[in-house]
C-alpha positions as CSV (number, residue, x, y, z in Angstrom):
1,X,-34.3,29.8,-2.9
2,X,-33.0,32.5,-4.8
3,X,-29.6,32.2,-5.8
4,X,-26.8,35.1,-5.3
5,X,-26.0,37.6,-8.2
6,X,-22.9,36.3,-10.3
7,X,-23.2,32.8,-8.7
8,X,-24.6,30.9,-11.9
9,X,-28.0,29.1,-12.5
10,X,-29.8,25.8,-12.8
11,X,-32.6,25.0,-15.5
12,X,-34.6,22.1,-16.3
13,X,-34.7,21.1,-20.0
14,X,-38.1,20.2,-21.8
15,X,-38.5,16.7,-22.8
16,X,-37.6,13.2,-21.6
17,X,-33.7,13.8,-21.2
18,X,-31.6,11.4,-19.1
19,X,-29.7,14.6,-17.4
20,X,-32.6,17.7,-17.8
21,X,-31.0,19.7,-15.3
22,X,-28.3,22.0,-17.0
23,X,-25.9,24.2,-15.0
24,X,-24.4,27.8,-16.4
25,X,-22.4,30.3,-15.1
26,X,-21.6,34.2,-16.3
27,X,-18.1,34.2,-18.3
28,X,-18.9,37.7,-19.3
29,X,-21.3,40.3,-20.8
30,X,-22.1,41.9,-24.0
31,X,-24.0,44.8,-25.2
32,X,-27.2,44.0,-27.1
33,X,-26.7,46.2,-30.7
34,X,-30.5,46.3,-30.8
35,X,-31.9,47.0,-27.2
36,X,-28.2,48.6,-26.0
37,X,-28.8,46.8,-23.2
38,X,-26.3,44.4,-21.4
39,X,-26.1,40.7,-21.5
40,X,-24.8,37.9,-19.9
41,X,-22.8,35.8,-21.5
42,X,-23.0,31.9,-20.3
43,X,-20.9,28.5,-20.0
44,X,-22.7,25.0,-19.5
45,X,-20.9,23.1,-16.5
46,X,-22.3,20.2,-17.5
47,X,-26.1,18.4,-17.3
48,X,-27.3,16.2,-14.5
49,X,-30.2,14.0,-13.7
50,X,-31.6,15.7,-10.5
51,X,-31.7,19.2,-9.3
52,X,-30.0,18.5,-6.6
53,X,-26.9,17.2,-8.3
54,X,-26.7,20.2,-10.4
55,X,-26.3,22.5,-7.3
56,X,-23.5,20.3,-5.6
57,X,-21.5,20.9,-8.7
58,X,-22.0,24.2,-9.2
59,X,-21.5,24.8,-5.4
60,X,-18.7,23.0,-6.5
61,X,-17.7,25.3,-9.0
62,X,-18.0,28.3,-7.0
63,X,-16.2,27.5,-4.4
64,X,-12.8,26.4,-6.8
65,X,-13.6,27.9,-10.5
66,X,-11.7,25.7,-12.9
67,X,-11.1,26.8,-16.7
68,X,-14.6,25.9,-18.5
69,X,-12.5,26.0,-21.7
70,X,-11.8,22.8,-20.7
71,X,-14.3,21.4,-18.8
72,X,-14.9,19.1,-21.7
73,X,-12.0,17.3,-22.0
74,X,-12.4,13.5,-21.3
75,X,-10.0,11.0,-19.7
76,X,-8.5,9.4,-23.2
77,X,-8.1,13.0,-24.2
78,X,-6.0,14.3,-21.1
79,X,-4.1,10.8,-21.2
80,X,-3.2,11.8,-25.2
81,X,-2.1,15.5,-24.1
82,X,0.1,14.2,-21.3
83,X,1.5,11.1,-23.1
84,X,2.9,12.9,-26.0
85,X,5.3,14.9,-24.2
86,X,5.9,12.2,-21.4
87,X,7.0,9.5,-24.1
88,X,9.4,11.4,-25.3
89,X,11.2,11.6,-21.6
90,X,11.1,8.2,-20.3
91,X,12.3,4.5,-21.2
92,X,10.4,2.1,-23.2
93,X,9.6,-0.2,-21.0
94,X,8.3,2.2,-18.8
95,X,6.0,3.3,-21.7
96,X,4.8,0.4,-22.2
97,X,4.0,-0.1,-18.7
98,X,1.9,3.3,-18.9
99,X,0.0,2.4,-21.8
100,X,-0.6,-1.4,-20.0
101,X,-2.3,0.7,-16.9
102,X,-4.6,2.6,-19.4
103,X,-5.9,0.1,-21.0
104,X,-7.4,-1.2,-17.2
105,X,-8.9,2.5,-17.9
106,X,-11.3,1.7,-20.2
107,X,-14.7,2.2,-18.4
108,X,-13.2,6.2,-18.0
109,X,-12.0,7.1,-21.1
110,X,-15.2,9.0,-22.6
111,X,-15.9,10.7,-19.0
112,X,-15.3,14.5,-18.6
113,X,-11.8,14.8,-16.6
114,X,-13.8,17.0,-14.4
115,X,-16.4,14.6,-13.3
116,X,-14.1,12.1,-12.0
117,X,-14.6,11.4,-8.5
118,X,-12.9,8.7,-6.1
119,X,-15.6,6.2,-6.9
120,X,-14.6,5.9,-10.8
121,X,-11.1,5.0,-10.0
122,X,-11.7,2.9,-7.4
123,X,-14.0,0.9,-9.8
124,X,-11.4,0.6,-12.2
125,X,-8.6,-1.2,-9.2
126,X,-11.4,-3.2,-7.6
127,X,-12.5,-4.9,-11.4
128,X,-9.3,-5.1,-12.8
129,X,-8.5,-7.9,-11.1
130,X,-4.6,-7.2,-11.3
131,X,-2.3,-7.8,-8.9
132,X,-0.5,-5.5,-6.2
133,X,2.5,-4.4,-8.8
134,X,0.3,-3.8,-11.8
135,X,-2.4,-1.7,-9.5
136,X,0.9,0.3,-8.2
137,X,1.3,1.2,-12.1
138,X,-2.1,2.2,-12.3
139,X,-2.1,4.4,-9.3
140,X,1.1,5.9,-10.5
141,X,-0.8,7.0,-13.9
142,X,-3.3,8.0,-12.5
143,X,-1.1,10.5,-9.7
144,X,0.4,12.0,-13.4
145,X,-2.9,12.5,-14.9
146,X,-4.7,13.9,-12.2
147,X,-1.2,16.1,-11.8
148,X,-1.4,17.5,-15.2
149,X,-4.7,18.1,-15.0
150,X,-4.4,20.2,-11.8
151,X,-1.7,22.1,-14.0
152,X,-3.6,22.8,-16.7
153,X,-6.3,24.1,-15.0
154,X,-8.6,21.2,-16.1
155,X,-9.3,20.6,-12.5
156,X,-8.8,22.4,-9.1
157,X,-6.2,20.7,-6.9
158,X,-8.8,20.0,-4.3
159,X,-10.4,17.2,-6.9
160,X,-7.1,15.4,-6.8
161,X,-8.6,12.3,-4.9
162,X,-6.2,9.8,-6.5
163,X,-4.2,9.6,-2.9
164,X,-7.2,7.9,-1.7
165,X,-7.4,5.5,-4.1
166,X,-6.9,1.8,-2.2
167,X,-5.0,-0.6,-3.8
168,X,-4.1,-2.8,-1.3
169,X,-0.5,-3.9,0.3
170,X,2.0,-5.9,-1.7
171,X,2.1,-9.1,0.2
172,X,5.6,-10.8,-0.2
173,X,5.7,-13.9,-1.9
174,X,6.7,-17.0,-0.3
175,X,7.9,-18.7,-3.6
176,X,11.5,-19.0,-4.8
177,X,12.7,-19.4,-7.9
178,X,15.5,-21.6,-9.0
179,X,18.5,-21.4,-10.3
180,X,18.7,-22.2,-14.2
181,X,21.5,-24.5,-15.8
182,X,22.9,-21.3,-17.5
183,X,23.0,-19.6,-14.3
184,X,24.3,-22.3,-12.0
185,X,27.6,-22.7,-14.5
186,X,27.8,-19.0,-14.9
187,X,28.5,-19.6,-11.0
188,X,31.0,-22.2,-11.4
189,X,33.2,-19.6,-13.9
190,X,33.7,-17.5,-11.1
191,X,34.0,-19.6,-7.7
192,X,37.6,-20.5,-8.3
193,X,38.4,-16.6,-7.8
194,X,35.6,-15.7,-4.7
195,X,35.4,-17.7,-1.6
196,X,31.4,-16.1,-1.3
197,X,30.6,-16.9,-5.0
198,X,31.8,-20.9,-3.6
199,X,28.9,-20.0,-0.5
200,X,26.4,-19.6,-3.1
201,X,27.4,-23.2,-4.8
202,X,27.8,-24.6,-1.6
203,X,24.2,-23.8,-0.4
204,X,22.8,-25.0,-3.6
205,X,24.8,-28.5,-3.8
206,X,24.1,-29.1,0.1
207,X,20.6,-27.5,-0.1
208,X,20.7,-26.6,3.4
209,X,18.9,-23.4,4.7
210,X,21.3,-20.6,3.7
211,X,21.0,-19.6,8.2
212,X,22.0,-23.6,8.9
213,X,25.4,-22.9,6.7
214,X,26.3,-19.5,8.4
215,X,25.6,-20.9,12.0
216,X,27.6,-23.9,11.1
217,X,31.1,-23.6,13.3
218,X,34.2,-25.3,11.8
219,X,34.5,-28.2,14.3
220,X,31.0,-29.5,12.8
221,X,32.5,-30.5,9.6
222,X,33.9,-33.5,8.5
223,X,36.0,-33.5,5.3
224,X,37.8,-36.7,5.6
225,X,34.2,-38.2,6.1
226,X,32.8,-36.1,3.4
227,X,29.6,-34.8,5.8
228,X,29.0,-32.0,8.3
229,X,26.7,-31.9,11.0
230,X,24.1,-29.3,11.9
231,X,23.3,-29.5,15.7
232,X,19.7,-27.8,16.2
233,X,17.4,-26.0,13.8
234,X,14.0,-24.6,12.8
235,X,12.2,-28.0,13.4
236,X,12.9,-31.5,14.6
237,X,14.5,-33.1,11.8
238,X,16.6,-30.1,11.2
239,X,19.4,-31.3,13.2
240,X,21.3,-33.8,11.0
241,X,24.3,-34.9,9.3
242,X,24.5,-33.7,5.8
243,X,27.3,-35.3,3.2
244,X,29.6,-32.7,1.3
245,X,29.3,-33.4,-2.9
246,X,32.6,-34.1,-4.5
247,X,32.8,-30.7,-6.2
248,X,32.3,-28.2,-3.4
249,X,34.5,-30.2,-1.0
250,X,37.5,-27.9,-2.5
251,X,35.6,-25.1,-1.4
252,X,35.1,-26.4,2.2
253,X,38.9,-26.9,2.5
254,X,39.1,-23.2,1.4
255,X,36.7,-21.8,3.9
256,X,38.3,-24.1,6.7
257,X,41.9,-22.9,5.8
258,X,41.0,-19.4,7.6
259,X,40.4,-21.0,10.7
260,X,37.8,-19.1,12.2
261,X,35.6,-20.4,14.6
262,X,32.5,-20.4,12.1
263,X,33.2,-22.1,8.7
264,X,31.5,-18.6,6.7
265,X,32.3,-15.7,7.9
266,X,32.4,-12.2,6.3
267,X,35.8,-10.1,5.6
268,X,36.6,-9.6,9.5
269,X,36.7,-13.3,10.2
270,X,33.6,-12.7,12.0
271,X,30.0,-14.8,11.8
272,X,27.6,-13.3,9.5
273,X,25.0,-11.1,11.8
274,X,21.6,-11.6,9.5
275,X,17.9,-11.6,10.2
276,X,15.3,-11.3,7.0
277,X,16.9,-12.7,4.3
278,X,20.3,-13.1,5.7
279,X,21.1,-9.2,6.5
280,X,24.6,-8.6,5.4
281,X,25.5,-11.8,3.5
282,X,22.9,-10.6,1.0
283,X,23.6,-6.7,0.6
284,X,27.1,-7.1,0.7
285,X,27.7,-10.4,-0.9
286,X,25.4,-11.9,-2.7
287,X,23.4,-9.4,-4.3
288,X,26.3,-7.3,-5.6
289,X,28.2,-10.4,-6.7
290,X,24.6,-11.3,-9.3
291,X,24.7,-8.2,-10.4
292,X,28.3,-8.3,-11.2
293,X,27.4,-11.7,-13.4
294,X,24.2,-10.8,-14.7
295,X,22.2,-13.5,-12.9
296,X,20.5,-11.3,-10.3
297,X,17.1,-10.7,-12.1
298,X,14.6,-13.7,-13.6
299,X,11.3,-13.1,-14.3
300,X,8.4,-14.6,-12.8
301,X,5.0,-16.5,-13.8
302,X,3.5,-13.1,-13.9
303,X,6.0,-11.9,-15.8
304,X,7.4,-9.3,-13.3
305,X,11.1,-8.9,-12.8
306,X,12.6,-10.1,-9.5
307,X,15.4,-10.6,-7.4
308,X,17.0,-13.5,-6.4
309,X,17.7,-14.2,-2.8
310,X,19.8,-16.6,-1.0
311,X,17.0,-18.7,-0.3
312,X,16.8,-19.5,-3.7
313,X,19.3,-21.9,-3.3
314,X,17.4,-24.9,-1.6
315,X,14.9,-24.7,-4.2
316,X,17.5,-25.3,-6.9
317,X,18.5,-28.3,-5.0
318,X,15.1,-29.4,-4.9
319,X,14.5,-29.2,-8.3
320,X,17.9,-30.3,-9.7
321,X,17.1,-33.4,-7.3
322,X,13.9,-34.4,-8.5
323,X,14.9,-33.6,-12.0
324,X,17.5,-36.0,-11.7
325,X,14.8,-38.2,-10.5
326,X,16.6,-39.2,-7.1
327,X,15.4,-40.9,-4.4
328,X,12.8,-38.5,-2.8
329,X,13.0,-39.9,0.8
330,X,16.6,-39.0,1.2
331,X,16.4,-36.0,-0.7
332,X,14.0,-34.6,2.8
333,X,16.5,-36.4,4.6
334,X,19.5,-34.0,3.5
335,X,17.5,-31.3,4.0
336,X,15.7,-31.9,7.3
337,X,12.4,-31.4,6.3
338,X,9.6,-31.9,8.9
339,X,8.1,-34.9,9.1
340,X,8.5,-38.3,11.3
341,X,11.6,-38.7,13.4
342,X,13.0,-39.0,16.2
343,X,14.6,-35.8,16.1
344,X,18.1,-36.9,17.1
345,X,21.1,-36.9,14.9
346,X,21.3,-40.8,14.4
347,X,23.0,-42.0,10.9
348,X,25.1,-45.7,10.4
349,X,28.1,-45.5,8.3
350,X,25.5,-47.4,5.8
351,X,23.1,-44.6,5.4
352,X,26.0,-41.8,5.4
353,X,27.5,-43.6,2.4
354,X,24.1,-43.7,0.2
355,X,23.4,-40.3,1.2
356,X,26.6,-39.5,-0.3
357,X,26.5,-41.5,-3.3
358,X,23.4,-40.4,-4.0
359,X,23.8,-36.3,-3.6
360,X,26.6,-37.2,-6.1
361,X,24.6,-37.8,-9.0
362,X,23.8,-33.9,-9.1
């Protein structure tokens, strides 16, 4: 079928070529000096290995013209353009989390920028084999690149395709991460001078679920018996009597001295309303208080930078406890870990005391 005036052609190149097919379009026309006759003058799309191939992309073409001065450019040399002035604008660890996501770019970096399709990007997520944060930095690369392109001209904005790229959901991660011995006496600096900096200690020296502590009402605890007593919780061991260590019983006084009907509650005198991750305790308390002693962030065994959160607590108990090398069947005792029992809160003055003595050597 004969193909409209002005529209382009398609020819097939002698010899055994892995792309014969070449596509042109008319950029202009000359004058022949000789004949005086006019002439077309022509720009190669590109070369492809079926005829049918080479009239998608220069139906393609047609129907959104982008700037053939271009049309060569690869990948690595659109990432060069748009890094140099990029770099000069933004932090360096954000630079060097750019130029981590290109090298995962690799298999694209000699491909014409105009011959990207969905395809080669989502071949780079799905064999980078990179987790949910890294792929984010990749996707956001890419969103710049295919951006500047579009710009430039190097591309129509239809062949933008990078919001289709699938990489996935983050999935939360269950683990927590302790509390270092720097970070635990950075704590112990400022509790004398905030009752919810004394919370944070008391949750890690009782290592109690940080939603057993704010439930727990003042008439549950026992200071002249060094213990308080959690009445129901998330399983059937939870409910329990758990002994008070020597060095936060000062801050149990302090918390009791305000006589409120819950032992922690927040300015008002009121209980602490949380659900994930402890609601207000945490946006109002314990994050900003981190912050304030530069022991919010650690980084993790993929080397991202995180957050702590209040459940970070028990873990530091757990670890401090088995550093310590204590006696591990208590240890689930104190915290009321699933398991074999009878589910009712039934302790002898005998097994109160060696809890005691033994959360003591923390």
């Amino acid at each position: 079928m004969r193909l409209p005036n002005g529209y382009g052609g398609i020819t097939k190149l002698s010899g055994n070529r892995r792309n014969p097919w070449r596509v042109r379009v008319t950029v202009g026309w000359t004058i022949d000096e000789k004949t005086q006759k006019t002439k077309q003058q022509y720009a190669t799309i590109g070369y492809y290995p079926t005829k049918q191939k080479a009239l998608q992309a220069l139906a393609d073409y047609n129907a959104n013209p982008y700037n053939l001065e271009t049309n060569n450019i690869t990948f690595a040399e659109v990432y060069e353009k748009w890094s140099e002035k990029k770099f000069e604008e933004i932090s360096a660890s954000n630079i060097q989390g750019y130029k981590a996501a290109y090298k995962l770019c690799h298999p694209l970096y000699k491909t014409k920028f105009v011959d990207l399709k969905l395809v080669h990007l989502q071949h780079v997520v799905d064999t980078s084999k990179k987790a949910y944060p890294t792929l984010k930095k990749l996707k956001i690369l890419f969103n710049q690149l295919f951006d500047y392109a579009v710009m430039h001209e190097i591309i129509s904005k239809d062949k933008n395709v990078v919001e289709f790229l699938n990489i996935g959901k983050e999935e939360k991660s269950t683990k927590h991460y302790r509390f270092t011995e720097y970070e635990v006496n950075t704590l112990w600096q400022w509790a004398p001078n905030n009752d919810y900096v004394q919370v944070i200690l008391m949750l890690i020296y009782s290592g109690v679920r940080p939603g057993e502590l704010f439930n727990l009402k003042a008439a549950d605890v026992d200071l002249e018996n060094h213990f308080f007593t959690i009445q129901k919780g998330k399983n059937v061991n939870a409910a329990r009597k758990v002994p008070i260590h020597d060095r936060t019983l000062p801050f149990f006084k302090n918390w009791l001295s305000k006589n409120n009907e819950y032992l922690i509650t927040n300015l008002s005198g009121r209980k602490f309303q949380f659900d994930t991750n402890h609601g207000s305790y945490t946006d109002s308390f314990f994050i900003p208080l981190l912050a304030d002693m530069g022991i919010l962030e650690y980084t993790n065994d993929n080397g991202e930078i995180k957050k702590h959160l209040p459940d970070d607590t028990r873990h530091t108990f757990t670890t401090m406890w088995r550093e310590k090398r204590l006696d591990e069947a208590m240890r689930r005792k104190i915290q009321g870990h699933s398991g074999k029992g009878i589910g009712e809160i039934v302790y002898t003055h005998f097994e109160l005391t060696k809890l005691y003595e033994e959360l003591n050597k923390l």
